[in-house]
N, C-alpha and C positions, 0 to 999 in steps of 0.2 A: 256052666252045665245046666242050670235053670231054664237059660232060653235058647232058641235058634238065633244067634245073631250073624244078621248080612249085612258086613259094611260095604259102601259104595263108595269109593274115588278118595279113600283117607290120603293117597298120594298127594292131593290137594294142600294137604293140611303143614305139609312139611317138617322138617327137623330145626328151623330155625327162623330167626324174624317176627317183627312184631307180630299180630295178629289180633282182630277180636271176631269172634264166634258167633252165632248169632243163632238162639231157634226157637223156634215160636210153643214147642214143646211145654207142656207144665207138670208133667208126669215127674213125680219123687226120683226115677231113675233117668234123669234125663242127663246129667252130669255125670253120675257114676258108667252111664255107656258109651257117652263120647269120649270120655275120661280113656276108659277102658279099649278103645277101637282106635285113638286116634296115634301116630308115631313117636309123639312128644308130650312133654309135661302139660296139663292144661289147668289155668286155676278156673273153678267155677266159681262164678258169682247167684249162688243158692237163690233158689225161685221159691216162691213162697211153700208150695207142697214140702221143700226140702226142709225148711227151716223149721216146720211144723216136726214134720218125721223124724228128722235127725239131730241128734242132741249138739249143742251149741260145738263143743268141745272135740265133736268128731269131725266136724268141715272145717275146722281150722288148721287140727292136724293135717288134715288132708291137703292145703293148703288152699280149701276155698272162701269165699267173702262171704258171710250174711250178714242180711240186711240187720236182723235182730237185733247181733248184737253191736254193730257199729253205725249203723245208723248209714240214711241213702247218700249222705254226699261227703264220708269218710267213707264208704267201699267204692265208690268211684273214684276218688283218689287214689286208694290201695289199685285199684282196678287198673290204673292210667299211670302209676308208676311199676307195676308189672309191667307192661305194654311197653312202654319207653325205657324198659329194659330187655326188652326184644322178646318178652315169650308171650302166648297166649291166654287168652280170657275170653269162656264162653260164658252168655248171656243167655239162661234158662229159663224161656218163658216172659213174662209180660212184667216182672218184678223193675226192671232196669232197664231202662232206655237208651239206646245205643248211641243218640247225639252228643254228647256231652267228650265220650271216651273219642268218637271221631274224629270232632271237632280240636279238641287239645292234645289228639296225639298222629292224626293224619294216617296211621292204620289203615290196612286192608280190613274189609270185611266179608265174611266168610260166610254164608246161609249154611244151614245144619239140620235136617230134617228126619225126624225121626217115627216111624210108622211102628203102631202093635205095643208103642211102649207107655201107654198110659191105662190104668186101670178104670173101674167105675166110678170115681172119684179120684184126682190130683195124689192125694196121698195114699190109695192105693196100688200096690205094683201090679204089671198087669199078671196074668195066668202062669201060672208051670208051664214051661213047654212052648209059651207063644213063639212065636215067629215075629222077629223085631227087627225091621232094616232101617238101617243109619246111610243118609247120605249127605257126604262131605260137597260140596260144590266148590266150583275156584273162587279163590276171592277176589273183591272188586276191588280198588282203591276208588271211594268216592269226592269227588275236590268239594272242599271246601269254600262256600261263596258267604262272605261276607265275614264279620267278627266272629270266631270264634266262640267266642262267649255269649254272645248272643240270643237271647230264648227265639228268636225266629229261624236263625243259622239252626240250631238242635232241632228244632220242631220239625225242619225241612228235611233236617240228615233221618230226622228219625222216620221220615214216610217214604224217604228213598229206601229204606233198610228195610221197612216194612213190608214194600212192592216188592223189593228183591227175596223178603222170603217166602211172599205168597207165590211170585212166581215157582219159587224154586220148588214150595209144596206140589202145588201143581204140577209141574214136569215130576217128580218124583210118584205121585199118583200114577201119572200114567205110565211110569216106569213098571208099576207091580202091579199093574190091571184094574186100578182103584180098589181096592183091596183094602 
């Protein structure tokens, strides 16, 4: 009741199968909205604003990853054995790099872009009343070339992931008039 929320195309996001999420978003609320708009259970993996704002013990309840308290390459494991349990993991912001979950779980990835929902600083929410549109996109399966493990395979997955959410920003811009 806080905000106007407009989700766009959450039908994307489905009721089952792997998935990893992805949005370039850094706003405190960027998980508790997709969280909240999207069909299915989603765990987030807390972007730095979040893990700031919100106390260790209430993202976990809630069944999200931060980095804080487990450190970057056990919430990527948590992250990729959610996933290869067939549910979803979004990727809030610049905290977590999405080559790694790609690479060793062959996941769709999903762009997720969210407008109106960042305040004047990360950690703050934005206005009473804004108007915040969420858009879901389809997801891509993108193939994986070369070793998995490999820092140059990740580095590659993760600029393909990066194109695809700038595109997706873009086209969503001009969705709401630049706005």
């Amino acid at each position: 009741m806080t905000y106007q929320l407009s989700p766009h195309g959450a039908h994307y996001v489905g009721t089952i199968g792997p998935l990893v999420m992805v949005t370039a978003c850094e706003g405190v609320l960027a998980g508790s909205l997709v969280r909240a708009l999207a069909p299915r259970p989603i765990h987030v993996v807390a972007n730095e604003a979040m893990s700031e704002a919100v106390p260790l013990g209430m993202l976990t309840k809630a069944g999200d990853l931060a980095l804080s308290g487990l450190g970057a390459i056990t919430t990527q494991r948590r992250a990729a054995l959610a996933i290869l349990d067939e549910r979803a993991v979004l990727l809030a912001g610049s905290t977590v790099a999405p080559g790694y979950l790609l690479a060793t779980t062959g996941a769709p990835v999903m762009p997720v872009v969210l407008i109106g929902a960042e305040g004047k600083v990360p950690t703050d929410p934005p206005r009473p009343r804004s108007r915040i549109e969420v858009f879901f996109f389809p997801p891509v399966t993108i193939p994986v070339d070369g070793d998995p493990l490999a820092a140059s395979t990740r580095t590659a997955l993760n600029e393909r992931v990066r194109q695809l959410v700038a595109d997706a920003g873009r086209e969503a811009l001009m969705r709401t008039g630049g706005r």
